[in-house]
Every structure is written in C-alpha cells, then in structure tokens.
C-alpha positions in Angstrom: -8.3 -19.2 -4.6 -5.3 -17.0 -3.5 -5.7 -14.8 -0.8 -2.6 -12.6 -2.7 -4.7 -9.7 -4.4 -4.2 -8.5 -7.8 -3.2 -4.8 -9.1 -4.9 -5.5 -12.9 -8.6 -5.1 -12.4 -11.8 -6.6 -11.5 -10.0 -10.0 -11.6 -8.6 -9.3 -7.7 -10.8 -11.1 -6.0 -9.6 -14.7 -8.1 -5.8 -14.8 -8.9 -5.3 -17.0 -11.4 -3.3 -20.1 -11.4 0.3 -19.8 -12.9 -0.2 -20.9 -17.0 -3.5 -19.1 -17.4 -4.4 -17.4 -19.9 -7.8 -16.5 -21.9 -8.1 -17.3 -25.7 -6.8 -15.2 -28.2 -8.6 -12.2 -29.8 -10.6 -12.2 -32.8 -8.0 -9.8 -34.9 -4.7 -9.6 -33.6 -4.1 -6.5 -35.2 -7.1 -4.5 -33.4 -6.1 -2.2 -30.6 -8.6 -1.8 -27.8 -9.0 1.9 -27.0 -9.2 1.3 -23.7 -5.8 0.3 -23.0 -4.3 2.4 -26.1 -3.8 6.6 -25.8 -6.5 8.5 -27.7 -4.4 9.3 -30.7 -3.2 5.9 -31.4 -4.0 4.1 -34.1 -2.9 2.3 -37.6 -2.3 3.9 -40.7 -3.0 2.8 -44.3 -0.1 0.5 -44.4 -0.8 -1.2 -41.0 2.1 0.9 -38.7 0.6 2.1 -35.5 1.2 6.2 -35.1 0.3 8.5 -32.1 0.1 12.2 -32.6 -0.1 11.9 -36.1 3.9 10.3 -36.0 4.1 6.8 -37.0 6.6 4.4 -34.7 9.0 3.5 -37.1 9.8 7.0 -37.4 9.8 7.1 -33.8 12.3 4.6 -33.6 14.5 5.9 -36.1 15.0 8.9 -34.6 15.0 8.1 -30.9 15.5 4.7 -30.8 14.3 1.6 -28.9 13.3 1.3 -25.9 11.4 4.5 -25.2 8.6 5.7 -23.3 6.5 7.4 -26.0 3.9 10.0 -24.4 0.7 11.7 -26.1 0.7 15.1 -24.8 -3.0 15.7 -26.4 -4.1 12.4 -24.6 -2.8 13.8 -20.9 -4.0 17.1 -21.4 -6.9 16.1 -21.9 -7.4 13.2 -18.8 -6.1 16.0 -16.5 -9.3 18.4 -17.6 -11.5 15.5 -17.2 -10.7 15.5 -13.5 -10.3 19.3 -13.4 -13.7 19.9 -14.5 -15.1 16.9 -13.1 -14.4 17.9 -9.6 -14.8 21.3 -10.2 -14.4 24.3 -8.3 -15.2 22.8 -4.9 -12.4 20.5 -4.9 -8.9 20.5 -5.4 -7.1 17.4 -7.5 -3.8 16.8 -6.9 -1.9 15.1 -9.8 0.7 12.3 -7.9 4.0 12.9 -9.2 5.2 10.0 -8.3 3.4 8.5 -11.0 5.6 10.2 -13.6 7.2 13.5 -13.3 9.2 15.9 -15.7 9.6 19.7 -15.7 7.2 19.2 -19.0 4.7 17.7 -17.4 4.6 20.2 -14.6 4.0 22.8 -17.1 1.2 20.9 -18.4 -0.5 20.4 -14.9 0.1 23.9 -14.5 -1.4 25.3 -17.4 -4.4 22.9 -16.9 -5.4 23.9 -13.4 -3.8 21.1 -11.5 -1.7 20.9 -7.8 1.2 18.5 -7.6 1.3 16.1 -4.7 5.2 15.6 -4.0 7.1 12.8 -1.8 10.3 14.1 -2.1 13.2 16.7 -2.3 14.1 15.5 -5.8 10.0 16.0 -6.7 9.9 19.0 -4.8 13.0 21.0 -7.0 11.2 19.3 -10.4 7.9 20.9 -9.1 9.9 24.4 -8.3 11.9 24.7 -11.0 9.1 24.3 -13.3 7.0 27.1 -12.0 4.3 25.2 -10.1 3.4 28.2 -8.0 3.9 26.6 -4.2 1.0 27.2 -2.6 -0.5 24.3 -4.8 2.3 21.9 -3.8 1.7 19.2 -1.3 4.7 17.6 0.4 3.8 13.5 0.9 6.1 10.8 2.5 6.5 9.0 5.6 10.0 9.9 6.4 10.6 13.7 5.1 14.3 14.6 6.2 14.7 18.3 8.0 16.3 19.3 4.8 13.0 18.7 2.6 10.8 19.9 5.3 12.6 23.4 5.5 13.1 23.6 1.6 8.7 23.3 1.3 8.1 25.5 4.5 10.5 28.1 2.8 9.5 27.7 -0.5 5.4 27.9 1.0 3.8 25.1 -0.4 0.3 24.9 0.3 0.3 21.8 2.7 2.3 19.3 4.4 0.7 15.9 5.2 1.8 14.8 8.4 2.9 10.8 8.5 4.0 10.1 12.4 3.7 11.8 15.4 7.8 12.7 15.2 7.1 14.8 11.9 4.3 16.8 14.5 6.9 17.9 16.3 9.6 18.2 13.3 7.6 19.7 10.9 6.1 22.4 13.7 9.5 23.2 15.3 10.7 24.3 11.6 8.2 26.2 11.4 8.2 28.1 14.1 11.8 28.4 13.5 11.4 29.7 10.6 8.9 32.2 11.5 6.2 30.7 9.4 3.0 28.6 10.1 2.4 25.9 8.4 -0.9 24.4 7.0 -0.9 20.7 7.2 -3.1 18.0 7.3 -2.6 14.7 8.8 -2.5 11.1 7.4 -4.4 8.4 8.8 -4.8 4.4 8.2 -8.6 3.6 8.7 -8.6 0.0 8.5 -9.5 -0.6 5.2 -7.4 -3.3 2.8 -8.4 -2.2 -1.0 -8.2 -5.0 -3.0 -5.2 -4.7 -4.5 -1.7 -6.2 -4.4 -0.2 -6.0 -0.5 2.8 -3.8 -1.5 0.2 -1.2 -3.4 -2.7 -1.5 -0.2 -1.8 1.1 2.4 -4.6 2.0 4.5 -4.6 -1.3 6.6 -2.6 -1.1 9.8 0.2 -2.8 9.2 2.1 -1.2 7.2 4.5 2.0 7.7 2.2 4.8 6.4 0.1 7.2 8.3 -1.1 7.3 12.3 -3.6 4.4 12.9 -7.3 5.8 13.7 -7.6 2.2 16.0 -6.6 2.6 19.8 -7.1 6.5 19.4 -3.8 7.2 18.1 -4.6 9.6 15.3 -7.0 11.7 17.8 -4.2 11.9 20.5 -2.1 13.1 16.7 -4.7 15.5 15.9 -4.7 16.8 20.1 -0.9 17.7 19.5 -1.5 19.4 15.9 -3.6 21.7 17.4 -1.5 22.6 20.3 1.6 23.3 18.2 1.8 27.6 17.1 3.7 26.4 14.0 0.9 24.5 12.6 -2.7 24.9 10.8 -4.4 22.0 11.0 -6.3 21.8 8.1 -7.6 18.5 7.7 -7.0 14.7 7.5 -5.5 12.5 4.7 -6.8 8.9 3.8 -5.2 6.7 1.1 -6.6 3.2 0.6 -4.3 1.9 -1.9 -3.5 1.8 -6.1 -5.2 0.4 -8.7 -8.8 0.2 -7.4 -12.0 0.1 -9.0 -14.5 -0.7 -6.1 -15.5 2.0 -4.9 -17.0 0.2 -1.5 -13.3 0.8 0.0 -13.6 4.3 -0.2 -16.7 4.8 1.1 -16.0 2.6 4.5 -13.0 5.3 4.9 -14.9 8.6 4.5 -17.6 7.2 7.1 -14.5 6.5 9.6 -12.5 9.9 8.6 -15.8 11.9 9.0 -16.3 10.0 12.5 -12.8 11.0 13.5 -14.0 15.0 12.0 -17.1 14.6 14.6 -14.7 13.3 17.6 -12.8 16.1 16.6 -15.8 19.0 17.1 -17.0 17.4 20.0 -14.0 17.1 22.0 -11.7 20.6 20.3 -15.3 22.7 18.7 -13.2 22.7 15.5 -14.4 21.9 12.5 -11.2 21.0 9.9 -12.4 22.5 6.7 -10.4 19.3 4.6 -10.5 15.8 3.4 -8.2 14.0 1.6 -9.2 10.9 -0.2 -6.0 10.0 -1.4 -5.6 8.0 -5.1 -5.2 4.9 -6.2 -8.1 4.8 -9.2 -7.4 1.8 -11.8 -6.9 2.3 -15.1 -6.7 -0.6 -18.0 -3.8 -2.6 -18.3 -5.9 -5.1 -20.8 -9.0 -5.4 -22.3 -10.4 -7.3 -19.0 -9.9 -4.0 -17.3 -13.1 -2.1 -17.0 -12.3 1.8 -14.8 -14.3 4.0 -14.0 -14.2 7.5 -16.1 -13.7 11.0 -13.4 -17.1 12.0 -13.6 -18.4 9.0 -11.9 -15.7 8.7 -9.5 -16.3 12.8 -8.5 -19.9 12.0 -8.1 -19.4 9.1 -6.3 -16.7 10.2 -3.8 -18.8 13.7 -3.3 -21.8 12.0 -2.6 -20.1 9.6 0.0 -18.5 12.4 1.4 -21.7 14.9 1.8 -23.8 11.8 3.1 -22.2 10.8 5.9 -21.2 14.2 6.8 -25.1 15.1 6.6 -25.3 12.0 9.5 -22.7 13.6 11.4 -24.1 16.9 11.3 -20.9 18.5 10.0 -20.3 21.0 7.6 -19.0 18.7 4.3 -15.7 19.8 3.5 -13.7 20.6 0.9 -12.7 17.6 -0.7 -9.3 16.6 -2.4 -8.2 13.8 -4.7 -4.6 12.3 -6.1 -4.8 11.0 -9.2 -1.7 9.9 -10.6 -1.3 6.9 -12.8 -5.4 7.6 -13.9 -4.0 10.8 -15.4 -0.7 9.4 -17.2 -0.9 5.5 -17.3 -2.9 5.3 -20.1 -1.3 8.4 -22.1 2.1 6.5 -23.0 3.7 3.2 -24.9 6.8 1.7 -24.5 8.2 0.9 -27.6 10.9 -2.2 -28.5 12.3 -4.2 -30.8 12.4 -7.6 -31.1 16.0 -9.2 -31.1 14.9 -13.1 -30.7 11.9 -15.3 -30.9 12.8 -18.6 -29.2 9.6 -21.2 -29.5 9.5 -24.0 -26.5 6.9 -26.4 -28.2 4.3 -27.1 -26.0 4.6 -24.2 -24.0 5.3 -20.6 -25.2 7.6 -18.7 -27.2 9.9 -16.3 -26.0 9.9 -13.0 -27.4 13.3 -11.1 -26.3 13.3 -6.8 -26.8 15.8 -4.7 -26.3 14.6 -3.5 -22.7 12.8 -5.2 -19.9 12.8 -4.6 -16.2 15.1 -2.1 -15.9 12.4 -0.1 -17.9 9.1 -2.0 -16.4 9.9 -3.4 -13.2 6.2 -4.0 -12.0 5.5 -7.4 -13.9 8.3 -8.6 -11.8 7.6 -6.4 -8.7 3.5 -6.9 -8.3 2.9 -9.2 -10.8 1.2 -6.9 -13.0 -0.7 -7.9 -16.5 -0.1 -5.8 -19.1 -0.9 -6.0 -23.2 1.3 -5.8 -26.3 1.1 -5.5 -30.3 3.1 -5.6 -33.0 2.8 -1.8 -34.2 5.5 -1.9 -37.2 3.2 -4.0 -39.6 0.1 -5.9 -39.6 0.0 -10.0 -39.8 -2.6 -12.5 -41.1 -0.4 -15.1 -39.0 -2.2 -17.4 -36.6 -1.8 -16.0 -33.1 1.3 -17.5 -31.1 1.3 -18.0 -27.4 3.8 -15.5 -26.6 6.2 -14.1 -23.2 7.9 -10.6 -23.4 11.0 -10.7 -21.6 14.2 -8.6 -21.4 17.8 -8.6 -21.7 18.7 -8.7 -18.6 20.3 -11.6 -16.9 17.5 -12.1 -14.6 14.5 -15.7 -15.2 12.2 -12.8 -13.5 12.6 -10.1 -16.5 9.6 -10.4 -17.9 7.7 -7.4 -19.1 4.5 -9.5 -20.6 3.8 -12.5 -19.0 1.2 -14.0 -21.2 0.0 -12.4 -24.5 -0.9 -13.7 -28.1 1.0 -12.3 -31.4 1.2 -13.2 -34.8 3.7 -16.3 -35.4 5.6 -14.7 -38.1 6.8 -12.2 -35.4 10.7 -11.5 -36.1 13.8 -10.1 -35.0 13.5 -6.3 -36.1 9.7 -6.3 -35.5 8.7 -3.4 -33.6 6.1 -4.6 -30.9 4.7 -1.8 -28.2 3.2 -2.5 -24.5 0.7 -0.1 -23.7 -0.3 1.7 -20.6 3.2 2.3 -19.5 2.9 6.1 -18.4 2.4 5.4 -14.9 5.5 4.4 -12.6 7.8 2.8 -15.0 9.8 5.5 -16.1 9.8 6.3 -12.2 10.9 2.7 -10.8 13.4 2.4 -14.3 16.8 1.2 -13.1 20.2 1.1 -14.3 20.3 -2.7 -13.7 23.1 -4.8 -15.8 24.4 -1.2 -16.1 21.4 -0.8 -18.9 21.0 3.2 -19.6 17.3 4.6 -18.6 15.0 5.2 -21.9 14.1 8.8 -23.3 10.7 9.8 -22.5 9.7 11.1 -26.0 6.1 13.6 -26.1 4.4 13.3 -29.7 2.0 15.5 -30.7 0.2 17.5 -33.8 2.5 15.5 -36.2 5.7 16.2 -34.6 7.9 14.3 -31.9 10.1 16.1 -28.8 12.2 14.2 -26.3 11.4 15.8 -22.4 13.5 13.6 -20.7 16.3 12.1 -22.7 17.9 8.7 -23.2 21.0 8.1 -20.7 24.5 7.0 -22.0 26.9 5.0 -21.0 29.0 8.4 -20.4 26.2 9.2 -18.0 26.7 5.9 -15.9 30.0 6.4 -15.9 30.5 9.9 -15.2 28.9 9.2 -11.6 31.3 6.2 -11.3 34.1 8.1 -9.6 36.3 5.1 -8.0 
C-alpha cells in the first residue's frame, strides 16, 4: 500500500498499483449523472448535448478543445450551498477554482462572496461588480500592492498567512486611514487524505501560522494589539478533494480550543470561523460526495458541539467551496486525431489538447472519465489512454478508461468534470493557445472567455 494519497475519492486510503484498472461498464454509451452536468445527456441520434445544444454544433462553431460550461447546472450547485447554509453562514465561492467576469455575475446574483488569492482575482472580482465588502483576499504572500488595492477597494476581510503580513497588512491600514477586518489562518495539524501538494493544514508546508508551539496565539496577541486591524476570527483549511468528514471535525475541536485560549487569556470572543474548502466532487463513477446539505449539517453541528464543551458562543461560520460548485458543471471537449493500438497493452487515443488544458492528471495524478459524445457504438469496449499533443511521455489527460474500438480520428470524445482548476492551471506549453470557455444554456451557446491565438502569444512576445 502507498503511503502517497489520492485526490479521486474514497479510493485514498489504497493507491493503486500502476496498470490497474476495473472492468469495463455494462453500456459504454451510458453517462453516469454523477460525473456529467445536469443538462447533459444524448439525443435521439446518440450525440451528447448540454443546455439543449448538441456538441457537434459546439464544435463547429467554437471548435475543439473547449471548456464547455452549463450555466443552469452552476447556478443551481451555488443555491444549493446558499440555501443549505443559510442565513447564519456565509459561503465563499474559491475563485481559484475557475473565475470569469461571468461567473462573478452569477455568484453575485445568487447570493454568494468570492474568496480571492490574487491581484489579477481581485480586478476580475471588481470589475465585475462583486460589491467588496463580500470579497475575501487569500494567499500566503500578498504583495503591498494587492494589499492596498483590497484595503482601498474595502473588501470585507483579509486572511492573515504569516506574522510579517500582521504587521504589513496593519501598517497599510493605518496608513491609509482605514481598519481592517481580518481573520487569521492557522495549520492545526490535520493531513486530509488527499494528494500532498492538495493537503495543507499539516505543518509542513508554507500556509498559515502553526497552532503547535503556540505560534498562532502569540499571532493572534499581535492582531489584537495592532489599531489597524479587527480581528474577526480564525481560518482553517485542511486540504482539496475530501470526502471524510473526520478531518474536519479534529480541526474545529482544535480552532475552538484556540477560540477558548483566546477568552481566557484577551476576554474576547472572535465572532468567526473559517472552515476553509476542499469538498470532493466525482471525477468517476467510483466517486461517491457528499451533497451541501449534509456537509452544512455536519460542519454546523461539529462546530456548535464543541463550542457547547467550550462554553463559547458558536460563531458564525464560513465555508469555500470552489471546485464543489464548478467541477462538475463543465466538459472539455476534443477530437480525436489518432488511435494507435499497442497489442497487449492499451491503445492510444491522441486529441487535439492535453496538458496544456488539464494539467492535473500529470500534476496529482488525478482520475478522470471520458465518452465518445459525437455518436453511439455497439463496438466491444477498448482499453483506452487519452493523451495530448504535446511533446511530453507525461501528457496524458485519461490515464485509464474503456471506449468503443471502432473509435476514429474525427470522433468527438468529452472528459467530464473539468470545471474546476483546468482552465485555471491551462498553459501555453509548446506554444499551444489556451481553450475558449464556452457557457451553454436554454438552447443557445455564448463564449465568456474566448479561445487565444497565435496573434495573442505573439503579441506579448516583444524581443
């Protein structure tokens, strides 16, 4: 058994060996709601279509790749956590899930904040009319520029990542006549069990103040010294892609113990917790999340409990959810320009993107799933890798999957579950232009962020 953890689901605790794979499903051409958007599915002659478009339209008039996003399908995930939490709570969608001046708008007309990590996120936020004061500024190294452009701006909080951002973020603010309501980030201990690179509330690793050795009480003593600060709670994020729920309930019992140091030794009670992100959604059919009701009664009912124990007042409580919002609400969509069969092994299925477009099967060794969506097949099921053009052995966007063996060049296939980070991470590797993001919904097809040319890549090329 590896001690490496996965970032696909309830399989974490057992990576398996390189070469595995499960059987094939009973009917290729079957696609599992769970891993699909909620408007997806096939039509009468077999094409897959989403928001009442079918993709070969799609790909006629956008071309391949592209991230293809079902507005109804988002709109609709971002209530469910609205309403689950309700008005006691605050969710904060992660922008840097996916972000676009569209999908601010959405967040905005549906009740959301927007967590931000950066100046770049910060503009998108502002210039799509996310009213400020329900922007939070994230990040563990925020430059003096992005720090004055949020305190000016007067978005709602600041999460403080190292005792030098105390003092920076304070001295600003005090500059600028303004005092600032932040809250501070701490690493209780806990590894979620999830890939290393995507776990981030262990110690060793370069976010937040540690709660071990007393470090993030000393952090909290200087918060509340500082005139150009309001303390107004503390941050926890145990890591991405998680669907036990025992992780976060061994950091609310530590944050709340740091919330009782901090009335017994300062007679202040912060009025905010943070829980942070990093729900799972389903890659493949293995996957099995949890829907935002049961995580919003869970998390409350962790957070109220040991709160009771500590006699404290149970604060408001905040969530993140970033890729449980968007990951499941988008496609990528190719088209196949080879199939190269290694007998014995596998056959190689080459599209017309890869890694510069979905960098985490190479980055965290992520599963994903794929169909063909342009037709249906009665072909026996082929043992089958997705990989890219680029000239990279690591571009590989599907590692293992079964399609039909008559799969050819010009077959459209589509990997699922794509809304989350890969448009993000995308890359202009082997000089490849970035996909459009295109939005389908009520029959009709819009592009919100558009494809990049090779006029783009070489306009910033100014040798």
């Amino acid at each position: 058994m590896s001690r490496s953890a996965h970032p696909a689901g309830p399989r974490h605790a057992d990576v398996l060996p390189e070469g595995h794979y499960s059987a094939p499903p009973a009917d290729l051409n079957a696609l599992d709601a769970k891993v699909w958007a909620q408007t997806v599915s096939r039509d009468e002659h077999g094409v897959v279509t989403v928001g009442g478009v079918d993709v070969k339209a799609l790909a006629e008039e956008h071309g391949t790749p592209a991230y293809v996003l079902d507005e109804s399908d988002f709109r609709a995930r971002a209530r469910a956590w609205r309403t689950a939490f309700g008005a006691d709570a605050d969710v904060f969608y992660a922008g840097k899930a996916f972000l676009s001046r569209a999908v601010v708008r959405w967040l905005h007309e549906e009740g959301l904040n927007l967590d931000v990590c950066s100046g770049g996120e910060l503009a998108t936020a502002l210039s799509a009319g996310m009213p400020a004061d329900r922007i939070a500024l994230h990040g563990n190294n925020k430059s003096t520029q992005e720090i004055e452009r949020a305190i000016r701006a007067g978005v709602g909080r600041i999460v403080l990542d190292s005792f030098q951002e105390i003092v920076r973020v304070a001295h600003i603010a005090q500059s600028l006549g303004k005092r600032q309501r932040v809250q501070i980030r701490i690493t209780v201990g806990v590894e979620a069990h999830t890939h290393e690179f995507i776990a981030t509330a262990h110690e060793d690793q370069k976010f937040g103040i540690p709660l071990a050795g007393g470090q993030a009480a000393e952090a909290v003593r200087r918060a509340l010294k500082l005139d150009g600060l309001e303390l107004i709670g503390i941050h926890s994020h145990i890591g991405s892609q998680i669907f036990d729920m025992s992780g976060f309930e061994v950091a609310a019992h530590r944050v709340v113990g740091l919330l009782k140091a901090i009335r017994d030794e300062h007679g202040v009670e912060l009025p905010e917790i943070d829980l942070g992100g990093g729900l799972g959604i389903a890659y493949t059919s293995a996957d099995d999340p949890r829907e935002p009701h049961e995580i919003a009664k869970a998390l409350t009912e962790i957070v109220t409990r040991e709160c009771e124990a500590a006699r404290l007042r149970t604060p408001r409580i905040s969530v993140e959810p970033g890729r449980a919002i968007v990951g499941p609400t988008a496609f990528t969509l190719y088209e196949v320009g080879t199939v190269k069969p290694l007998d014995g092994l596998r056959t190689y299925v080459s599209v017309d993107g890869g890694m510069s477009d979905n960098i985490r099967t190479a980055l965290y060794d992520a599963e994903y799933s794929v169909a063909l969506v342009s037709r249906t097949s009665d072909a026996p099921p082929m043992l089958a890798r997705v990989v890219g053009k680029h000239c990279e052995s690591g571009d590989i966007v599907v590692k293992d999957a079964f399609l039909p063996g008559d799969l050819a060049p010009g077959d459209l296939i589509a990997v699922p579950a794509t809304g989350a980070y890969c448009r993000s991470m995308a890359s202009n590797y082997n000089h490849v232009p970035r996909p459009p993001v295109v939005v389908v919904a009520d029959g009709a097809s819009r592009v919100i962020v558009r494809r990049e040319t090779e006029e783009d890549l070489l306009r910033l090329d100014v040798g």
